[in-house]
C-alpha positions, 0 to 999 in steps of 0.5 A, a space after each residue: 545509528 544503533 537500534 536501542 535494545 530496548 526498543 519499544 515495539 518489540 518488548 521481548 527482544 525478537 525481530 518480526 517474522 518474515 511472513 508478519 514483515 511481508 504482510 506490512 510490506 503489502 498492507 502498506 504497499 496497497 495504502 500508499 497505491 490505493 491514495 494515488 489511485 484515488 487521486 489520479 483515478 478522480 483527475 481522469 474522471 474529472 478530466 473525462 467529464 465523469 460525474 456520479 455513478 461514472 466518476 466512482 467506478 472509475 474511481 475504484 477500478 484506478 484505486 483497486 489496480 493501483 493498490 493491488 499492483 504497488 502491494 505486491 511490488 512492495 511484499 515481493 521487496 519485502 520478501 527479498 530483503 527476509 
């Protein structure tokens, strides 16, 4: 389906640029690994009977190396498709 020319997010008619496209790739890339970081990095906690200043290290550790590894993949994607 067409895009309308007079689409909403873009008023003057330009397209986004390749560096502004490769920066929401990677910003979106890091939510969506961040929240799965903070799910399987609670469960591994949990799992391993972590409780407090442990379980939240853990936590964040899961939660930075999820979010940093799948931003990337996505602003590599990203860039690719520029």
């Amino acid at each position: 389906m067409p895009v309308p020319s007079g689409y909403a997010a873009h008023p003057q008619g330009s397209q986004p640029s390749c560096f502004t496209k490769i920066r929401m790739g990677l910003m979106m890339g890091a939510m969506i690994g961040g929240a799965t970081g903070i799910l399987l990095g609670g469960f591994m906690g949990f799992r391993a009977g972590m409780r407090g200043k442990d379980l939240l290290l853990q936590t964040g550790k899961t939660v930075a190396q999820s979010g940093g590894s799948f931003g990337v993949f996505m602003g590599v994607a990203q860039g690719l498709r520029c």
